[in-house]
MARNUPA-534763 format. One line per 8 residues: number of its first residue (from 1); for each residue x, y, z of N, C-alpha, C, O. Coordinates in steps of 0.05 Angstrom, whole numbers, always signed. Example, Ala and Ser with C-alpha at 12.3 -4.5 7.8 and 13.67 -1.06 7.14 Angstrom:
2
1	+264,-114,+156,+246,-90,+156,+264,-66,+156,+285,-66,+169  +257,-45,+142,+273,-21,+143,+258,+1,+157,+268,+23,+161 .
This chain:
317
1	+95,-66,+434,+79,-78,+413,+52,-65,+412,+38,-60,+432  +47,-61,+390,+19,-47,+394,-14,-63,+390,-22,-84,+380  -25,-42,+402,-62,-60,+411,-60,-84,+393,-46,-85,+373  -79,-106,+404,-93,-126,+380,-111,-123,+382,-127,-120,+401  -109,-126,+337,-127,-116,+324,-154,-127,+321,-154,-151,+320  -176,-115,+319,-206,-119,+317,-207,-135,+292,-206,-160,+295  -207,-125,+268,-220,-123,+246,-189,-133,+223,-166,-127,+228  -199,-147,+201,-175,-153,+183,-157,-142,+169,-135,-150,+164 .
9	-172,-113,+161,-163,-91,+155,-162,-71,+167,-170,-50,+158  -148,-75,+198,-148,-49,+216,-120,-35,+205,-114,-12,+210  -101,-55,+189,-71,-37,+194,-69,-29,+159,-71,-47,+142  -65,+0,+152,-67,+4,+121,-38,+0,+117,-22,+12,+130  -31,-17,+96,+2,-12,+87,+8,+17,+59,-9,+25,+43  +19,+20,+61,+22,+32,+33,+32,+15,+5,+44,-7,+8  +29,+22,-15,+24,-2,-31,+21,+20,-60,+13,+43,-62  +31,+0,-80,+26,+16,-113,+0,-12,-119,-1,-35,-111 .
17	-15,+0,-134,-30,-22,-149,-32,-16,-175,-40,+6,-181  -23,-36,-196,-26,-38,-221,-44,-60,-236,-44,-82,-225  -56,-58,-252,-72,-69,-266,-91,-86,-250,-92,-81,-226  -107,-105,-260,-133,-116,-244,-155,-119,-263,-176,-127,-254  -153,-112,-298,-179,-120,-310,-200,-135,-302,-197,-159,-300  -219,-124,-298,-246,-145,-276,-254,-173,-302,-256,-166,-326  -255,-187,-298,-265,-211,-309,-296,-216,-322,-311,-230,-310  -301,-208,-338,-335,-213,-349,-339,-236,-354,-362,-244,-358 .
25	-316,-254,-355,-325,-289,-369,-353,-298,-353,-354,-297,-329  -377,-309,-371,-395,-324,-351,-390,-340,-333,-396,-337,-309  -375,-363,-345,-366,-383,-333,-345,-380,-306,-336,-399,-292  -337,-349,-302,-320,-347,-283,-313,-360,-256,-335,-359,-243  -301,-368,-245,-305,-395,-214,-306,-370,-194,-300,-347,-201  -314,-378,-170,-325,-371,-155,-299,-358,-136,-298,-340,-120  -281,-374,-144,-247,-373,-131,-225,-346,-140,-216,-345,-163  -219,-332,-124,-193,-320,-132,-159,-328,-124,-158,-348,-110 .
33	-144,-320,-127,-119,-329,-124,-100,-300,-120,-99,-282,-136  -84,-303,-91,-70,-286,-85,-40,-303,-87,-37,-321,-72  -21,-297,-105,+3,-305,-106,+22,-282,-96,+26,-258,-102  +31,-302,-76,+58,-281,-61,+85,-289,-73,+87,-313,-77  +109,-271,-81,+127,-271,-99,+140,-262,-74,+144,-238,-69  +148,-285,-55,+167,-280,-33,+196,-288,-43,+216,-285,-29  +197,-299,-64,+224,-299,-70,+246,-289,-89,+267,-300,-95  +236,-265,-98,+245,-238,-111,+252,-259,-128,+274,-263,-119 .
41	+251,-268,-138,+261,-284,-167,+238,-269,-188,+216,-260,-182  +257,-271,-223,+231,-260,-242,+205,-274,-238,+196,-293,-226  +197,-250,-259,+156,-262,-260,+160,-283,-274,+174,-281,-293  +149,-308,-268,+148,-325,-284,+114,-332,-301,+93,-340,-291  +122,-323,-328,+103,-316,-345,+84,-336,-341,+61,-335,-331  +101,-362,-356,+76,-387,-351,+63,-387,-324,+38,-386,-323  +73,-389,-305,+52,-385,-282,+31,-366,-283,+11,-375,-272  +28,-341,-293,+11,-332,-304,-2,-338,-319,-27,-338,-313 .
49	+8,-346,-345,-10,-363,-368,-36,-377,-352,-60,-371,-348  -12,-404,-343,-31,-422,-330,-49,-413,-302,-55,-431,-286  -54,-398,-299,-65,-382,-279,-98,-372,-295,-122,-379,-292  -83,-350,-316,-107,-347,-325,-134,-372,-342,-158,-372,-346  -105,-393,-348,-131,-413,-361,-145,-421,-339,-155,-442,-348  -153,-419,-315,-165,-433,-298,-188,-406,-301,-198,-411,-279  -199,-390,-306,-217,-371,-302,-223,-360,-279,-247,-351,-277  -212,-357,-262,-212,-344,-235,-234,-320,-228,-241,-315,-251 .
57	-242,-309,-219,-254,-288,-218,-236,-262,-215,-240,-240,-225  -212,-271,-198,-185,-246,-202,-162,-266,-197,-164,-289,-187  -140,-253,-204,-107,-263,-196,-98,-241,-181,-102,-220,-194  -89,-238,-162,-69,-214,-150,-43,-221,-144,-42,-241,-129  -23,-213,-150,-1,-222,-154,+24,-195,-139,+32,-174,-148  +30,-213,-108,+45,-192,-91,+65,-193,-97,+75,-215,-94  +86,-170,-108,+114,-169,-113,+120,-161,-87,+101,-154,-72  +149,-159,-75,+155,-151,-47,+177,-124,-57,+180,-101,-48 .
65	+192,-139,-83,+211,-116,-92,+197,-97,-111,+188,-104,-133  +195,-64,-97,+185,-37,-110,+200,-27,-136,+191,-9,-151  +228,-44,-138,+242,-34,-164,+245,-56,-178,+268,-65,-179  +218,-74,-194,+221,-94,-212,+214,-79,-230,+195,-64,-226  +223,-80,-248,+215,-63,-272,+197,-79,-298,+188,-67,-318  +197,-105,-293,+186,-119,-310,+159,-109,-301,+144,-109,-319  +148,-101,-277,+115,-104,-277,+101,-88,-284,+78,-87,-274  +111,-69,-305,+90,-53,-327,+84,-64,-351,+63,-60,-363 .
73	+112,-86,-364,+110,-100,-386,+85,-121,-379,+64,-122,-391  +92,-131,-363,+74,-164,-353,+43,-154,-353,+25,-165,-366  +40,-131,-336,+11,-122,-334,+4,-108,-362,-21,-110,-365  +13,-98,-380,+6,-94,-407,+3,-115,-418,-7,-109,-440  +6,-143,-418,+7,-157,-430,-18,-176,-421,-34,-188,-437  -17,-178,-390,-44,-187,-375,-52,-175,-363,-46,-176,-339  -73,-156,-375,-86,-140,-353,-109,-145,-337,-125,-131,-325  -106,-169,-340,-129,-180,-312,-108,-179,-291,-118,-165,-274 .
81	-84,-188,-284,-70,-196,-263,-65,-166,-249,-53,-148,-261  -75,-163,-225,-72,-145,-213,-50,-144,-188,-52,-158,-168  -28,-123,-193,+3,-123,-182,-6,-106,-167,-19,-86,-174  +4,-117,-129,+6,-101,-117,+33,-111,-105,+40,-134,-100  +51,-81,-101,+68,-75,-90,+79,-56,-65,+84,-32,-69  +82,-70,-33,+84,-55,-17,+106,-41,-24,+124,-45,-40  +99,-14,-1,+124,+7,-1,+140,+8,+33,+155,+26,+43  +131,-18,+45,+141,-23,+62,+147,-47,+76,+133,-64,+64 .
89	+159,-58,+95,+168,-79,+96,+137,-94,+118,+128,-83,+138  +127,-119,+106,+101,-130,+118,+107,-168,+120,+124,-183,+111  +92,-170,+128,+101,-202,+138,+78,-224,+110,+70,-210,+92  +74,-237,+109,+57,-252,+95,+21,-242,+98,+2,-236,+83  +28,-244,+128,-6,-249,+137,-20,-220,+128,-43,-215,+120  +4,-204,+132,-12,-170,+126,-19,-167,+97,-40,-157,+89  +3,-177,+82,+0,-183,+50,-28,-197,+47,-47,-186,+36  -29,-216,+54,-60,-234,+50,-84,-222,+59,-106,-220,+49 .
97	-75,-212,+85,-100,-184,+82,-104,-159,+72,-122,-145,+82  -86,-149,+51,-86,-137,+40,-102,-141,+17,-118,-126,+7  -93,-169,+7,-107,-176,-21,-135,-183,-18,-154,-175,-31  -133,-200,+2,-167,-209,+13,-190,-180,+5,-214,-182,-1  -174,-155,+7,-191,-116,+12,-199,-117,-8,-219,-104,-14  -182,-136,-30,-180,-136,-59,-199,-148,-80,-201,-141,-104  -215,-172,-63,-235,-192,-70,-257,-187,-70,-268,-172,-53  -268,-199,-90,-299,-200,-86,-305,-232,-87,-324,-237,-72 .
105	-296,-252,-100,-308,-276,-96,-307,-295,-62,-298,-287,-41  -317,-314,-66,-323,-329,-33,-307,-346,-29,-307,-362,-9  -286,-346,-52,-260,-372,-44,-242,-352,-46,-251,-331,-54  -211,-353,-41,-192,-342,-43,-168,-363,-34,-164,-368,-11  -151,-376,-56,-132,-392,-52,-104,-384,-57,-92,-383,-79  -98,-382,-41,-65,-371,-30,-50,-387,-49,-59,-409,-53  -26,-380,-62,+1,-393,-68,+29,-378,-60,+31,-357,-47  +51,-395,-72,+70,-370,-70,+89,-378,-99,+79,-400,-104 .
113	+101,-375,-110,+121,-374,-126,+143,-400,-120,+160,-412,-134  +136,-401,-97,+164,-427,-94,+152,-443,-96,+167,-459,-85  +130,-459,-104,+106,-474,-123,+107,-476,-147,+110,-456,-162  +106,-508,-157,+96,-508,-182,+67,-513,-193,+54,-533,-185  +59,-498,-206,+33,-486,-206,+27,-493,-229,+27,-475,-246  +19,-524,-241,+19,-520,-272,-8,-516,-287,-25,-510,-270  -16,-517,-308,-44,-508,-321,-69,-526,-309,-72,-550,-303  -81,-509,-309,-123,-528,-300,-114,-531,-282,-123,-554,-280 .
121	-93,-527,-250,-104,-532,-231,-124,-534,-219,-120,-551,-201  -150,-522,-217,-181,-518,-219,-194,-517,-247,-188,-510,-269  -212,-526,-236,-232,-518,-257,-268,-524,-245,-275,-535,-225  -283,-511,-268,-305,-515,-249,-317,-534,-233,-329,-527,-212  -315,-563,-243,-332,-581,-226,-306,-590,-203,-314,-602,-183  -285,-586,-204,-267,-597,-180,-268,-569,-163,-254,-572,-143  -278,-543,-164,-288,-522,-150,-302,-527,-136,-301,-528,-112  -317,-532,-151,-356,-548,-127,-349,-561,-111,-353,-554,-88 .
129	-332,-591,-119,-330,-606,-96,-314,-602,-72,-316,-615,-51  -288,-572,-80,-272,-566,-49,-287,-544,-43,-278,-536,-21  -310,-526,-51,-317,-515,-30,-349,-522,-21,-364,-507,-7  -355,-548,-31,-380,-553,-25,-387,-554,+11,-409,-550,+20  -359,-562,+28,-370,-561,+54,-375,-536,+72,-387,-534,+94  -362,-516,+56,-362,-484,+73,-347,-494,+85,-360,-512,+95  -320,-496,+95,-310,-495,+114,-292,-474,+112,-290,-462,+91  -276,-466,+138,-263,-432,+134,-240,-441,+113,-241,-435,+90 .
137	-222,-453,+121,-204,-470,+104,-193,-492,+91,-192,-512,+106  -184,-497,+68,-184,-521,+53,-155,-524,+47,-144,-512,+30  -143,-543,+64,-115,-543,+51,-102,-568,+32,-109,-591,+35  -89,-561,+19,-79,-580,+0,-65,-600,+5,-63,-606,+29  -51,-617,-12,-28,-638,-7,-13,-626,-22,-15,-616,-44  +15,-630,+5,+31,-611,-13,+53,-634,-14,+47,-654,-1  +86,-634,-31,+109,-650,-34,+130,-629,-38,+124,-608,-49  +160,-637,-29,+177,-627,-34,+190,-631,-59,+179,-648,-74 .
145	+209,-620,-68,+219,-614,-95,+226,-647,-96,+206,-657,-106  +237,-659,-93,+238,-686,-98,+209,-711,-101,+212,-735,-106  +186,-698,-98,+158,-706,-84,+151,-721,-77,+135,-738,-85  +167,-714,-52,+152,-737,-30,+141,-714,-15,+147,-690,-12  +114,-734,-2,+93,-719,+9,+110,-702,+38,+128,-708,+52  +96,-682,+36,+100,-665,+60,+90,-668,+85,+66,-668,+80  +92,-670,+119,+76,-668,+140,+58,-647,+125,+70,-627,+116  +23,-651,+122,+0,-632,+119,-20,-637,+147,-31,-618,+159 .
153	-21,-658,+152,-40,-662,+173,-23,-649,+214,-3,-659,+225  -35,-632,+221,-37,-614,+240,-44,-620,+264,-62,-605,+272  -37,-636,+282,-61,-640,+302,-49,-635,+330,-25,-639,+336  -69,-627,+347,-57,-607,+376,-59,-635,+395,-67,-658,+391  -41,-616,+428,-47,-640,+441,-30,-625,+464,-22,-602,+463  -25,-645,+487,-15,-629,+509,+5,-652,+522,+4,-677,+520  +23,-637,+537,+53,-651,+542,+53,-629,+564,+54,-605,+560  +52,-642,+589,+56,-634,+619,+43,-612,+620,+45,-597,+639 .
161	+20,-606,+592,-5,-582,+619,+13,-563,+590,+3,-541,+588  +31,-566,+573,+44,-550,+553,+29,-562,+523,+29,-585,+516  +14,-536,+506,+3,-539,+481,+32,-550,+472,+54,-544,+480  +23,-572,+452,+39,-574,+431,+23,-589,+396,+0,-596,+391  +44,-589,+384,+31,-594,+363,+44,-617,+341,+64,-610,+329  +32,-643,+337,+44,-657,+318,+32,-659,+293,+9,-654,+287  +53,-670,+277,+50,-673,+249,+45,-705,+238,+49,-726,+251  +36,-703,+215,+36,-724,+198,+39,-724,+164,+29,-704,+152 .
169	+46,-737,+155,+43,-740,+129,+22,-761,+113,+26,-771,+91  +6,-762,+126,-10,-789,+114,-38,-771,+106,-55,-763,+123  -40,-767,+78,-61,-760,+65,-86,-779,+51,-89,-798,+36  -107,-754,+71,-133,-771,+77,-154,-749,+80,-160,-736,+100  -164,-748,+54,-190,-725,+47,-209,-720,+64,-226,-736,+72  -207,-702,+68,-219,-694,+96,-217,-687,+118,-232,-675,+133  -192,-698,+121,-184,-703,+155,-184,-673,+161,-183,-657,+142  -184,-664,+184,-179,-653,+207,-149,-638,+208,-132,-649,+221 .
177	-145,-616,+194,-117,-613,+205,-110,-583,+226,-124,-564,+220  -93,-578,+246,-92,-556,+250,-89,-521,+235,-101,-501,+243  -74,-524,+217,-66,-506,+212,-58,-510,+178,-47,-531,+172  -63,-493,+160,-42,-492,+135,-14,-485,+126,-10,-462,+118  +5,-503,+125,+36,-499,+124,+35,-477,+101,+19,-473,+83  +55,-464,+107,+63,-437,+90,+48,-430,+83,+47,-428,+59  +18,-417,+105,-5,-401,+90,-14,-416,+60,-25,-402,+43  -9,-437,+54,-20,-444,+21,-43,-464,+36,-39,-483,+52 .
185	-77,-452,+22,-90,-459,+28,-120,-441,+11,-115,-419,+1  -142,-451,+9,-166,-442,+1,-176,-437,+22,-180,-456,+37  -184,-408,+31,-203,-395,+50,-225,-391,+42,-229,-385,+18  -246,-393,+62,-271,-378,+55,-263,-346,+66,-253,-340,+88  -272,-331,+47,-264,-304,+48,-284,-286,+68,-278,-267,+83  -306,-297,+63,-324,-288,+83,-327,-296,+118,-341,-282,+132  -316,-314,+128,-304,-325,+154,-275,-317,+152,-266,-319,+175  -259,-311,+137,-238,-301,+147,-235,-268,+155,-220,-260,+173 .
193	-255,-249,+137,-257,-237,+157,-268,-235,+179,-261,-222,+198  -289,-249,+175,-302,-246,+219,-285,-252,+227,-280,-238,+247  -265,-274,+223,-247,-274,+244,-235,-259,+250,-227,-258,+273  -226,-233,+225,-202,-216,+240,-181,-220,+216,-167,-203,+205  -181,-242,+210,-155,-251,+191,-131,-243,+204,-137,-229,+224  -106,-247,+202,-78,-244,+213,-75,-222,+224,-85,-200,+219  -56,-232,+243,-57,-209,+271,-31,-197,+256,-9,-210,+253  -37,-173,+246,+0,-158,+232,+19,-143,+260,+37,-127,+256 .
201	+12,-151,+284,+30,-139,+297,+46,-164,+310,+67,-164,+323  +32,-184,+302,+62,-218,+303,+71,-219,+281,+53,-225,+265  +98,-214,+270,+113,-212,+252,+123,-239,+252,+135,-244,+231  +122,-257,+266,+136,-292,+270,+113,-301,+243,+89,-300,+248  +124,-312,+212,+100,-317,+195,+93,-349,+206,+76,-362,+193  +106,-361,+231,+98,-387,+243,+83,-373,+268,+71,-393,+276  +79,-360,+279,+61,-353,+308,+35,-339,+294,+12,-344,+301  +43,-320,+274,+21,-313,+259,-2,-330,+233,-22,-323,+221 .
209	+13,-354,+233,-3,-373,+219,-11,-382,+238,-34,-385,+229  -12,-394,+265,-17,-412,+283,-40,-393,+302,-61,-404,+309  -37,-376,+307,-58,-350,+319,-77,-343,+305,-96,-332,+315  -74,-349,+281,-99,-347,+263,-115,-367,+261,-139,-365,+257  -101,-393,+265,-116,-415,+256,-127,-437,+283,-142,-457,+284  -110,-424,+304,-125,-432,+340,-147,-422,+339,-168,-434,+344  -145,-397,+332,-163,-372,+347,-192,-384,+316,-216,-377,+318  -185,-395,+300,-216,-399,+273,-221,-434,+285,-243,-440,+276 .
217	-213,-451,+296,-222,-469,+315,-235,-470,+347,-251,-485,+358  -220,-445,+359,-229,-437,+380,-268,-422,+381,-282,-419,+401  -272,-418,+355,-295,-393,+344,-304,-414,+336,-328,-409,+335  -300,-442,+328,-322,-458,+317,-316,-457,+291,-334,-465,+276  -295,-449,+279,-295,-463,+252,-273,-486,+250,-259,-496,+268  -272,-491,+221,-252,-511,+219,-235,-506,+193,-238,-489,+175  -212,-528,+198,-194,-537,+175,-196,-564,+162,-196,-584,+176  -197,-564,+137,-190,-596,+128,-172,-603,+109,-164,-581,+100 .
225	-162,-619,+99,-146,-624,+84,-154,-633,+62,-166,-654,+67  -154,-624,+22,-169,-642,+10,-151,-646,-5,-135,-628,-12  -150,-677,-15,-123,-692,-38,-133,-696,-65,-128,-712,-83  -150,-674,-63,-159,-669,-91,-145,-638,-107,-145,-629,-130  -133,-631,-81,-107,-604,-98,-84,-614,-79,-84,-621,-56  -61,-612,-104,-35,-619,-94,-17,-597,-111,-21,-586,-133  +2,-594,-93,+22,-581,-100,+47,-587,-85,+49,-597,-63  +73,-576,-106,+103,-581,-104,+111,-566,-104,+106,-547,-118 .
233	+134,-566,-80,+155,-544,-83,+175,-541,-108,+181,-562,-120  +183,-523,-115,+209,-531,-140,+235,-521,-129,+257,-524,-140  +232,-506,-101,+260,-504,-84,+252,-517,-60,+234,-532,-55  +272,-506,-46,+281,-526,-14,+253,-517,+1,+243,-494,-1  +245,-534,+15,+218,-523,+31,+220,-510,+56,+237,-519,+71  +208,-494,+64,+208,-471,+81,+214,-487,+110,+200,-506,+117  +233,-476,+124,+228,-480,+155,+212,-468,+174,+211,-444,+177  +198,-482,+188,+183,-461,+209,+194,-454,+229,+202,-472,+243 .
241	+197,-433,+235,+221,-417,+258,+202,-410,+282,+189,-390,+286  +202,-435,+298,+183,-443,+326,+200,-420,+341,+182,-411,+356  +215,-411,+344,+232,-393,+372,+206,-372,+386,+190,-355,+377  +213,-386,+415,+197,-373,+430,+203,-339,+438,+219,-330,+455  +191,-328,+425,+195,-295,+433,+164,-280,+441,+145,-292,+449  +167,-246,+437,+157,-236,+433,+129,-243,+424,+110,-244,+440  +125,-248,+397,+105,-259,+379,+88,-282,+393,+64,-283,+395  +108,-301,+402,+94,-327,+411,+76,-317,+436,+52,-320,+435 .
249	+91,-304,+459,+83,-286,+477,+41,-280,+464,+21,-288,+476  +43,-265,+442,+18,-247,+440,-5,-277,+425,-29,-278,+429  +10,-293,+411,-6,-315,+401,-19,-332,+431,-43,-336,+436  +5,-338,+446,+2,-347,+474,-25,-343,+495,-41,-359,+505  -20,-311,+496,-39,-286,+513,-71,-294,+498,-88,-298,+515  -80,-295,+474,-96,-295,+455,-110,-318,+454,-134,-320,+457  -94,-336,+451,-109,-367,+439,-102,-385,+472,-122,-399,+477  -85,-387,+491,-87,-406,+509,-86,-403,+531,-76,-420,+546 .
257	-99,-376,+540,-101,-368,+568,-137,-362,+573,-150,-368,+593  -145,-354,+557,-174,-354,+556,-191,-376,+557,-191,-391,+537  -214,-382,+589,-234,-401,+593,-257,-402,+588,-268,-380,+590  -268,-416,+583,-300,-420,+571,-312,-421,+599,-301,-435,+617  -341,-403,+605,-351,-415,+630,-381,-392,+621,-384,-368,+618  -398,-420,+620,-425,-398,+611,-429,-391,+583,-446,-375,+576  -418,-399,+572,-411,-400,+538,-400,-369,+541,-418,-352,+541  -386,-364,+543,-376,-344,+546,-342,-349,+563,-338,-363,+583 .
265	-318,-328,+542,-294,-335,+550,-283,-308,+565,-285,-285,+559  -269,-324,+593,-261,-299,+613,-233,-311,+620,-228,-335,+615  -217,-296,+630,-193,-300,+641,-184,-305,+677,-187,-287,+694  -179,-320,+681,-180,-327,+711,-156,-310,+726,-134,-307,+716  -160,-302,+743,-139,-291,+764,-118,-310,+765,-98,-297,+761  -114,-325,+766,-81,-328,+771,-72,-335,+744,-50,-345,+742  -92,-330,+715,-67,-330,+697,-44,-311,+694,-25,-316,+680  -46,-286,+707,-17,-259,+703,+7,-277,+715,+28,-277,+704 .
273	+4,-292,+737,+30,-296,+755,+32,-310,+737,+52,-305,+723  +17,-330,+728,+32,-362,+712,+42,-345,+694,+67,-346,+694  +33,-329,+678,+53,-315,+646,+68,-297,+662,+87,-294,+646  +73,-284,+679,+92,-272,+684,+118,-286,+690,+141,-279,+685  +105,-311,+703,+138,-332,+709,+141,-350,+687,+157,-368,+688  +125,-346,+666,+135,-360,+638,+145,-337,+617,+161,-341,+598  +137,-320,+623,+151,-296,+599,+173,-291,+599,+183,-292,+576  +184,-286,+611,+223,-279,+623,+215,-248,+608,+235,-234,+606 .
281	+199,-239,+600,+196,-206,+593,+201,-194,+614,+218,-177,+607  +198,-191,+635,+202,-174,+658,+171,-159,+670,+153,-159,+653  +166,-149,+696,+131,-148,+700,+122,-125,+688,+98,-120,+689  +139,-112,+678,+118,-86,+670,+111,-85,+639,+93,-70,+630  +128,-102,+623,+111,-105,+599,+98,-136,+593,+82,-145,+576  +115,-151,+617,+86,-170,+626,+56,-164,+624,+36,-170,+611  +64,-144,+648,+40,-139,+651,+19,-119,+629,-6,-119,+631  +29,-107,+615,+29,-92,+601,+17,-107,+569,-2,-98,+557 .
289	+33,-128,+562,+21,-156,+547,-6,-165,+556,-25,-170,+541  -6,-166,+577,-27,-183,+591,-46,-172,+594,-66,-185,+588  -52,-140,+603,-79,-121,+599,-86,-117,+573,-109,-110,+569  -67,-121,+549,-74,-116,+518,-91,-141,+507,-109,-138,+490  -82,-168,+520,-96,-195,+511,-116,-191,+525,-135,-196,+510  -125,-182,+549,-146,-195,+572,-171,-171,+554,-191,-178,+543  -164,-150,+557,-186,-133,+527,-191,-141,+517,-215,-147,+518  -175,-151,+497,-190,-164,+468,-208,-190,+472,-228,-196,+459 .
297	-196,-205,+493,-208,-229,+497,-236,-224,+507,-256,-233,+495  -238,-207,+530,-267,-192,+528,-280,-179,+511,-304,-178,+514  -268,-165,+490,-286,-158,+469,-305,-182,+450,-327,-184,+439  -279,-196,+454,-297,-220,+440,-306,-252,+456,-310,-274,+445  -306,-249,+474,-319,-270,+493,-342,-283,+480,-341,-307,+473  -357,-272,+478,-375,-292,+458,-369,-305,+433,-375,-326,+422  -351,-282,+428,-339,-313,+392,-335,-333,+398,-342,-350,+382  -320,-343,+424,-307,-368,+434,-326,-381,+437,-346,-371,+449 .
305	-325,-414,+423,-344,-433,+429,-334,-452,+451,-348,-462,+468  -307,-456,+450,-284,-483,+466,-262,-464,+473,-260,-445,+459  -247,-466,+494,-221,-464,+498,-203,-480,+490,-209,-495,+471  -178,-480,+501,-156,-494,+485,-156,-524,+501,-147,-544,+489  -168,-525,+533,-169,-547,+540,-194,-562,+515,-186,-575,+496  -217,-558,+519,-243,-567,+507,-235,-571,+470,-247,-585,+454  -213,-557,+466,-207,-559,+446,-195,-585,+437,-204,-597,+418  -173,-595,+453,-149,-618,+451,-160,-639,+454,-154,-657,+439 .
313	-181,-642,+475,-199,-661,+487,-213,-670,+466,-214,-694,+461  -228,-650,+449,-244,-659,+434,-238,-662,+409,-255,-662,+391  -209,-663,+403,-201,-672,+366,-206,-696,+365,-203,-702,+341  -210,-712,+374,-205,-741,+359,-238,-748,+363,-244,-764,+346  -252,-744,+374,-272,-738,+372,-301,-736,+355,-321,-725,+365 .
C-alpha cells in the first residue's frame, strides 16, 4: 500500500473536463455542489434544472462512465455545469478531492444521484443559517425511499478497550454526530483541506469516510447535524461494508494508536506487538504498515488536540 498522504491533492487522477461557465450572478451563495453520478444511470436533466435555480457559485457533476455520450449535449445546453470524467477507476473520496481542486467558494455540499434533489433546496437566507457556525461539516437528515428517517446521528464509544460506533435516528439540530453517511454532507472547504481531505490509498468508501472524519475530530474540529436540509433516497440505501481488512488496518494505524502527551501526539512502544497480534497481516508488512503510520503521525503531532481515548470520554460532554 503506498505512503500516507500529506496534502488533499497529493494523488493526480486523470480525468476529461468539460464545461464549467463561471457564474457572474451577484446574488451568487457562497456554496458549491459536487454531484457524484455513482450509479451510471442517465443525466437526469431536472436535477440539473433544479440545481441551477439555487445559484450556486459552481455545480460539478462526476460521471464515472468515460463513454456517456449524452455529456456534450447536456453541457451545451448548461454550460455552467462543469463534467468531470475519470479515466480511471477512483473511490468516492478521491472524486471529492478532485472536485474540491475545482472550487473556489467556502461551502461545498456533496450529493449523489441516488437522491432526490428537488428545486430551492438552498437558498440564500437558509445558507447563512447552516454555515453560520463554521463548522468543518454539516450533515443533513436524510430518509429512505419509503421516508422514514435514516440512522444520521454518529456517536463513538468503547466495548472491551475496542472503538466502536453507534447509531441513531432521532433528529435534533445540532447535535453532535460522528461522521456523514454516504459522504452527503456540507463541508467547509477550507478545513477540509488542512486536513488532508480523504486518504485515496483506503479504497473501503466506509474506512475512508470514517478516517477522515476521526482524524477532523481528533484536530479539533467538528460534525453536526442540521434538520434544516433533508434529503431522500429514490433507490435502496447504501450498505456500509464494515469488513475488517487492509483499509481498516491503515484507518486503524492513523486515527487509534496515536497518544496525546504534552499537547503533542506520539506513539508508545508496545503499540507494534498489540497491532501485530491484531493484524493477522503477517510481521513484515505489519511492520511495514506500522513505520508508514508512526511517520505521518509524527509529521503531524501537533495537529492532534485529543486522542481516541480523550476523544470517547469527552462526547457527551
Amino acid at each position: 500500500m503506498n505512503t500516507i498522504p500529506t496534502t488533499f491533492d497529493e494523488h493526480q487522477i486523470t480525468r476529461t473536463i468539460i464545461g464549467g461557465k463561471p457564474n457572474v450572478n451577484p446574488d451568487v451563495l457562497n456554496i458549491s455542489v459536487i454531484l457524484l453520478n455513482n450509479s451510471g444511470s442517465h443525466f437526469k436533466i431536472n436535477v440539473y434544472k433544479n440545481l441551477l435555480e439555487c445559484n450556486f457559485e459552481s455545480i460539478i457533476s462526476i460521471e464515472h462512465d468515460p463513454n456517456n455520450s449524452t455529456i456534450d449535449d447536456i453541457s451545451k445546453k448548461m454550460p455552467e455545469i462543469k463534467f468531470i470524467i475519470p479515466q480511471e477507476e477512483t473511490t468516492n473520496g478521491e472524486l471529492i478531492n478532485l472536485a474540491m481542486s475545482e472550487i473556489k467558494s467556502d461551502y461545498v455540499l456533496v450529493l449523489k444521484d441516488t437522491l432526490y434533489i428537488p428545486s430551492k433546496i438552498i437558498l440564500q437566507n437558509l445558507a447563512t443559517r447552516v454555515t453560520e457556525s463554521g463548522v468543518f461539516c454539516i450533515v443533513p437528515w436524510l430518509s429512505d425511499k419509503n421516508n422514514n428517517t435514516l440512522p444520521c446521528v454518529y456517536s463513538p464509544s468503547a466495548e472491551k478497550s475496542h472503538f466502536t460506533v453507534n447509531s441513531s435516528s432521532t433528529v435534533s439540530d445540532g447535535v453532535k454526530t460522528l461522521y456523514p453517511f454516504d459522504n452527503i454532507a456540507l463541508y467547509n472547504r477550507k478545513k477540509f483541506i488542512e486536513l488532508g481531505g480523504f486518504d485515496w490509498t483506503i479504497k473501503s468508501n466506509y474506512w475512508q469516510n470514517l478516517d477522515l472524519a476521526v482524524r477532523s475530530w481528533l484536530w479539533g474540529e467538528e460534525t453536526r447535524l442540521t434538520s434544516l436540509l433533508h434529503f431522500s433516497y429514490i433507490d435502496d440505501t447504501p450498505i456500509e461494508d464494515h469488513t475488517v481488512n487492509m483499509d481498516y488496518l491503515r484507518y486503524h494505524l492513523k486515527n487509534e494508536i496515536p497518544k496525546i502527551k504534552m499537547e503533542q501526539a506520539f506513539v508508545k512502544k508496545t503499540s507494534f506487538l498489540n497491532f501485530l497480534f491484531q493484524s493477522s497481516c503477517g510481521f513484515i508488512e505489519a511492520k511495514r504498515q506500522f513505520k508508514l503510520a508512526k511517520k505521518w503521525i509524527l509529521r503531524n503531532k501537533y495537529r492532534f488536540k485529543m486522542d481516541l481515548q480523550n476523544f470517547v470520554e469527552s462526547w457527551n460532554h
